[in-house]
C-alpha positions as CSV (number, residue, x, y, z in Angstrom):
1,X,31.6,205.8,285.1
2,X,31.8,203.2,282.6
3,X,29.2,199.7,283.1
4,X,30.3,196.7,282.0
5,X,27.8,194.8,279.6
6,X,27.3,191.1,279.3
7,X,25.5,189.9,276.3
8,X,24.3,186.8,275.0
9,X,25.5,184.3,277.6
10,X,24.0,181.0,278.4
11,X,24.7,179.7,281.8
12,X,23.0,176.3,283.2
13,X,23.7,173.6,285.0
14,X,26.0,175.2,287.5
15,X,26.6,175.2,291.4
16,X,26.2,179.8,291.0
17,X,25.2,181.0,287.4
18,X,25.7,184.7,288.5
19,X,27.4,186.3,291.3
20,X,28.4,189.7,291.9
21,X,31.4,190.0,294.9
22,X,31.7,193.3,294.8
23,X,29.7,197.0,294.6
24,X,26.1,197.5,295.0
25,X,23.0,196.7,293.3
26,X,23.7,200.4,291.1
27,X,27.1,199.8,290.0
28,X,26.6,195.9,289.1
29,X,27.2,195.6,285.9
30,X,24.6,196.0,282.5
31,X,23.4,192.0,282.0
32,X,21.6,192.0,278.4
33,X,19.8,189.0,276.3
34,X,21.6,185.8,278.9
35,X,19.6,182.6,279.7
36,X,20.4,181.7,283.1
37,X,18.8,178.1,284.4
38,X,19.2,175.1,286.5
39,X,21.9,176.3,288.1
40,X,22.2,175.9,291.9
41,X,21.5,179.7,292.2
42,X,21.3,181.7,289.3
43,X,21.6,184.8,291.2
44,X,23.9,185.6,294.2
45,X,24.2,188.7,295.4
46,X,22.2,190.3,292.8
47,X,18.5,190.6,292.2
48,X,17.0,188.2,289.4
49,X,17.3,189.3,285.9
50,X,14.8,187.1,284.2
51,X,12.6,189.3,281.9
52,X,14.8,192.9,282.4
53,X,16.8,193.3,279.5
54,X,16.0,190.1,277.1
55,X,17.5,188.1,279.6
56,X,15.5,184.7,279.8
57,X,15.1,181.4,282.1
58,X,14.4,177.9,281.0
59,X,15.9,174.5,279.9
60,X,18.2,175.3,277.0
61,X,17.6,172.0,275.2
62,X,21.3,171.2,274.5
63,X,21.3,168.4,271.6
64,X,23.3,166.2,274.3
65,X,24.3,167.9,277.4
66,X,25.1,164.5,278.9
67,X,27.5,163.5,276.1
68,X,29.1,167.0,275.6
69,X,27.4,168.4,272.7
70,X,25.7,171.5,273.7
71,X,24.6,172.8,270.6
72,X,21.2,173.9,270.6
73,X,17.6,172.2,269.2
74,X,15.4,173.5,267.2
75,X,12.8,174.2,270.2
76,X,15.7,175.9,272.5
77,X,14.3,179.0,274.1
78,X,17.6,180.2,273.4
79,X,16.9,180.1,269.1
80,X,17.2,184.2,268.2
81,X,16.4,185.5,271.9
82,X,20.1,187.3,271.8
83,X,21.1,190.7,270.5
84,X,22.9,191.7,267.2
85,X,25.0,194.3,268.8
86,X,28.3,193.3,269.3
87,X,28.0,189.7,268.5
88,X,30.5,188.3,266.8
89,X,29.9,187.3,263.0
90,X,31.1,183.6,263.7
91,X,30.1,181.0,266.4
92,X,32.3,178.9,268.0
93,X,32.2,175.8,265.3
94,X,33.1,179.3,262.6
95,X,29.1,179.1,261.2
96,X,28.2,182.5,260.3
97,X,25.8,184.1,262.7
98,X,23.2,185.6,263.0
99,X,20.8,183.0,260.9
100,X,16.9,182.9,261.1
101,X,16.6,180.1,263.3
102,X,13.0,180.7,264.4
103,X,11.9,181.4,260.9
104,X,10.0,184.8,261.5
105,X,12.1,186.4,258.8
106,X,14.6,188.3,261.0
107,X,17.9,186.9,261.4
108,X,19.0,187.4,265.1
109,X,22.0,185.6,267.1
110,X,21.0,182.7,269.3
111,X,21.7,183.2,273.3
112,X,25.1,181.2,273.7
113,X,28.4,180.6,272.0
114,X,26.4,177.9,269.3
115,X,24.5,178.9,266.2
116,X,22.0,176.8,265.2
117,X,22.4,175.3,262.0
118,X,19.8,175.2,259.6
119,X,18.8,172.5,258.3
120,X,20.9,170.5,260.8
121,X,19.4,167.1,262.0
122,X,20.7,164.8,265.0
123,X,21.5,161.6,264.1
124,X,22.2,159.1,266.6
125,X,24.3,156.1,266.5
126,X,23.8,153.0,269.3
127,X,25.7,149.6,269.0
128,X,24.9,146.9,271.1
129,X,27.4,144.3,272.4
130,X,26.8,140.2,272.8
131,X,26.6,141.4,276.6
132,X,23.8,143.9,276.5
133,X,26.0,146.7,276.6
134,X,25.4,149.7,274.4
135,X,27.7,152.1,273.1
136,X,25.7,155.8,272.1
137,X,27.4,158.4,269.9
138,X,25.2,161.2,268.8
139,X,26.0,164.2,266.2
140,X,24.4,166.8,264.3
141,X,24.7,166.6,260.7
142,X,23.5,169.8,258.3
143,X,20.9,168.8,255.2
144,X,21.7,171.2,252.3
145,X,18.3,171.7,250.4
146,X,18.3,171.1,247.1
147,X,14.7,170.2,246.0
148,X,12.4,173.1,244.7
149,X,9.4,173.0,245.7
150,X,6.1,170.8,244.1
151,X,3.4,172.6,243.1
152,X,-0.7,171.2,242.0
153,X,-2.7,174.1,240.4
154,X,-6.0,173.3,238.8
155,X,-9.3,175.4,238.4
156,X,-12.7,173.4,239.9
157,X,-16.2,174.1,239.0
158,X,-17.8,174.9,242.4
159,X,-20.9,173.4,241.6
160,X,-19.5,169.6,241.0
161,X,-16.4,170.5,243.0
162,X,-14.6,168.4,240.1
163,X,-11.6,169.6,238.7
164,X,-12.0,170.7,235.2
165,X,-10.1,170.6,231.4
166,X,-12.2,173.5,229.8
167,X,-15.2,175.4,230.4
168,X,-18.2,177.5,228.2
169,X,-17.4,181.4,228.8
170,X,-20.9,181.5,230.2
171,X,-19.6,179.4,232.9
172,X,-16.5,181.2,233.8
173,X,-17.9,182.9,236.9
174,X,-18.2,179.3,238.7
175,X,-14.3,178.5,238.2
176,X,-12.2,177.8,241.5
177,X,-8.9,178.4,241.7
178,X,-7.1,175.7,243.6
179,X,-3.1,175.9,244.6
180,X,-1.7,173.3,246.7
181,X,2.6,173.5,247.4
182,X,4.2,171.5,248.9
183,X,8.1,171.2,250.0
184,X,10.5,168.6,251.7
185,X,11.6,170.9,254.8
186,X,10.0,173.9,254.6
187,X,6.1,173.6,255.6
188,X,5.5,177.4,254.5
189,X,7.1,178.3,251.2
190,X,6.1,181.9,250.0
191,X,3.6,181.3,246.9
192,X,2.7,183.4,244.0
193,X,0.0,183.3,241.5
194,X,-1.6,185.2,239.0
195,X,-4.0,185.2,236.2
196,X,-3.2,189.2,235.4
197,X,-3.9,190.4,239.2
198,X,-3.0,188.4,242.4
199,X,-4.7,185.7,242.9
200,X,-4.9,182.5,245.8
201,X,-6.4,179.4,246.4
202,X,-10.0,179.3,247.0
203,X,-10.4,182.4,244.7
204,X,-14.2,182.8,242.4
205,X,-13.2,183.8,238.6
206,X,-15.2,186.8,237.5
207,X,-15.4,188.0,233.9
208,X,-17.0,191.7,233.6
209,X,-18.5,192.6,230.0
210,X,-21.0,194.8,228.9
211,X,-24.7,195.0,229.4
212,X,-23.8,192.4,232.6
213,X,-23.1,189.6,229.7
214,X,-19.6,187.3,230.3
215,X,-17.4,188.4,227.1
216,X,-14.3,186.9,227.3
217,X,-11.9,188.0,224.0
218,X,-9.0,184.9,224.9
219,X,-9.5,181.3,224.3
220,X,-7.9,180.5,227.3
221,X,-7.5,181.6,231.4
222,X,-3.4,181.5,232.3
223,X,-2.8,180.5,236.1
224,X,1.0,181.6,236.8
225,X,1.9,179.8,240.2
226,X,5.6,180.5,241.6
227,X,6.2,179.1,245.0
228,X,9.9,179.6,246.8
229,X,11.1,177.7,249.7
230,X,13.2,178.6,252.8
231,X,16.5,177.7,251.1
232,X,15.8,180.3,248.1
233,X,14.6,177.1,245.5
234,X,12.1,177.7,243.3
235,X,9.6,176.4,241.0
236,X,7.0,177.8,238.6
237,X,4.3,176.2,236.9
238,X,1.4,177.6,234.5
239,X,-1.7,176.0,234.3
240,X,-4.5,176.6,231.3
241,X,-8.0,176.6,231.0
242,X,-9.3,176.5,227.4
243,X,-12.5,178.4,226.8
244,X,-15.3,177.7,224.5
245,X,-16.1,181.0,223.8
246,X,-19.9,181.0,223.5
247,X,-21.7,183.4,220.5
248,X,-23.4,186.7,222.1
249,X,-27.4,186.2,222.1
């Protein structure tokens, strides 16, 4: 026997969300990776699917539901709860899916015939009449990131906690690396720094030498910081620290 399988439908806001009228609880068909919600019943004459399968329950946060639009926000329980398999490779608005709309670095197909858009905003339009009456349009507009991301590296001595310009080689073990990136929409870009090995912020310099002395053989410390935002824009900045290279005792 062949089982139907229903994938990565949204149903809310309905007198019956699911109803089976025929066959028994074993030949209903295969429901996989739907939000059902709100609706009058969500289940008629078959058992509650909420948490068999993927299949969900919640409000699914529609940009405008009252207005029509019922594209999904950014906090929509339906954002990447779907299934790859079988989903089309367009939504209905022709935006390629799936997209990493949750941002955990898997791209998976939202629950419902809407993609989210990243980097989409809502922006909302009111005009107000000499009567008090208001007329309310509301769209979602997609913001294209252009901007790299801005990046502060600077070594501190941890015993003023003062940033410094140059430092005596003898002193080279109380350097602090500090990194600080920043970007205009994504709060996590993926940073990378070096001064020959890995390094973060917060990091203590240590120079190894013989007989436990500091010998440094370079008149300056090379911090490489990369840092690369959500959108794939990148920056890369290198900071120095001269070294007064102290005579051996």
């Amino acid at each position: 026997m062949i089982m139907e399988v229903f994938r990565n439908n949204l149903i809310a806001n309905n007198v019956t969300g699911l109803e089976v009228e025929f066959g028994t609880e074993a030949s209903n068909p295969v429901w996989e990776n739907n939000l059902v919600s709100g609706n009058g019943v969500d289940y008629k004459t078959i058992s509650s699917q909420t948490g068999i399968k993927g299949n969900i329950s919640g409000d699914p946060l529609f940009v405008d539901a009252a207005g029509n639009n019922f594209r999904l926000r950014r906090e929509s329980p339906a954002i990447d709860a779907g299934t790859n398999m079988s989903a089309p490779s367009q939504d209905f608005e022709r935006e390629t899916r799936p997209v990493d709309g949750n941002g955990d670095g898997t791209a998976t197909v939202d629950i419902g015939a809407d993609e989210l858009a990243l980097g989409s905003n809502l922006l909302e339009l009111i005009a107000t009449s000499t009567d008090g009456s208001q007329l309310r349009a509301v769209r979602t507009v997609t913001i294209v990131d252009t901007t790299a991301p801005e990046i502060n590296a600077r070594f501190v001595d941890r015993r003023s906690g003062k940033e410094i310009s140059s430092i005596d080689s003898r002193g080279v073990s109380f350097v602090i690396v500090k990194i600080d990136v920043t970007d205009a929409c994504d709060t996590d870009p993926v940073v990378e720094s070096v001064i020959g090995t890995p390094i973060k912020d917060g990091d203590r310099l240590y120079i190894l030498g013989k007989a436990n002395q500091l010998i440094l053989n370079a008149g300056k410390i090379s911090l490489k910081v990369t840092a690369t935002d959500s959108s794939g824009n990148t920056a890369a900045k290198t900071q120095h620290l001269p070294v007064k290279v102290s005579p051996s005792r």
